[in-house]
C-alpha positions, 0 to 999 in steps of 0.5 A, a space after each residue: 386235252 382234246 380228243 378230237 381236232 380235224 379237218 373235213 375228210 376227202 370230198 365224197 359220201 360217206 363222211 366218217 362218223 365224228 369217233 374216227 380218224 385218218 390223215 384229216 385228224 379227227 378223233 385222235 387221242 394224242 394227250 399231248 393235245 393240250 394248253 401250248 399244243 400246236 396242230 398241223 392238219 391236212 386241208 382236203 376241202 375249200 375252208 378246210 371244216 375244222 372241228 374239234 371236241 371231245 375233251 377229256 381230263 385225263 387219259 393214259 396212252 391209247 383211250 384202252 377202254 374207249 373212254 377217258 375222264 370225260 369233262 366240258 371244256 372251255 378251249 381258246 385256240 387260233 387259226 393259221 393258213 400255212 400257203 403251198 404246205 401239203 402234209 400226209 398226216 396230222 402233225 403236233 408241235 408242243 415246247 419240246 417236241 415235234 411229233 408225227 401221227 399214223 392211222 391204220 387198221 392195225 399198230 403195225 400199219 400206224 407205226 408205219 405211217 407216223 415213221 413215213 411222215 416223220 421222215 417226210 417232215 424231215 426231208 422237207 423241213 430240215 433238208 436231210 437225206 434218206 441215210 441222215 433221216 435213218 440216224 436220227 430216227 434209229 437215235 432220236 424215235 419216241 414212240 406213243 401209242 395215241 389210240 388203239 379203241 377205234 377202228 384205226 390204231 393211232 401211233 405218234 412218232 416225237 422227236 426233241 426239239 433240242 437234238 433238231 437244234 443240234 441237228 440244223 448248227 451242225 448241218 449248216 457248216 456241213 454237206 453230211 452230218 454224223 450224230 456222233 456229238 448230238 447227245 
């Protein structure tokens, strides 16, 4: 997996140094990011910066002791520009899950924000409504606790690819939908 993927931050002095992170991506330690992931990162400067690096063989959730099983890597990956797309927080798509990230201070605060852009995500993508994004959070939420070895916490909101696809039949032929019959 690799420990770093992100764009350059907002523009202005200083940079932030290469192990932290924030809505640009940066040193994210999600070990979910790996063969298949699909990253979503916000541009915040012309031709966006991206770097990536840090990888790591294996890790647990959180980088606990600030490090993991440290190894180089050979990495293939491409590029995409998604035209008039803005997004809060690195997203992550892998086979069977859609996944938002949140960085703060505190586990607190990243819950908050990886729930905040779970939910933005939703609304825009899937069209749903406040009491709809409520019933598939309170139902469907997997929480990960990506990093806690930095100066920001990082918390990872995923949610099944399967009940989304249950989720957009059921919403096509209705104006409100209940999660009653997802399971």
């Amino acid at each position: 997996m690799l420990g770093c993927i992100g764009t350059a931050t907002d523009p202005g002095p200083p940079a932030p140094p290469s192990s932290d992170n924030g809505n640009w991506g940066g040193n994210m330690d999600f070990n979910e990011i790996g063969a298949g992931a699909t990253v979503y990162l916000p541009v915040n400067v012309p031709g966006a910066l991206l770097y990536l690096g840090d990888a790591h063989a294996l890790q647990a959730d959180g980088e606990l002791n600030g490090t993991a099983l440290e190894t180089s890597m050979d990495v293939e990956f491409s590029v995409d520009v998604i035209p008039k797309k803005s997004i809060k927080t690195p997203r992550i798509e892998t086979a069977t899950h859609i996944a938002a990230t949140g960085f703060d201070g505190t586990v607190d605060g990243a819950l908050q924000v990886a729930t905040e852009s779970m939910a933005d995500w939703l609304a825009h993508d899937y069209d749903l409504t406040q009491s709809e994004i409520a019933q598939v959070l309170g139902s469907g939420a997997e929480y990960r606790i990506a990093e806690v070895a930095d100066r920001n916490a990082g918390v990872v909101l995923k949610l099944r690819k399967d009940l989304l696809e249950k989720l957009k039949k059921k919403r096509a032929g209705r104006k409100s939908i209940t999660l009653d019959n997802l399971r």
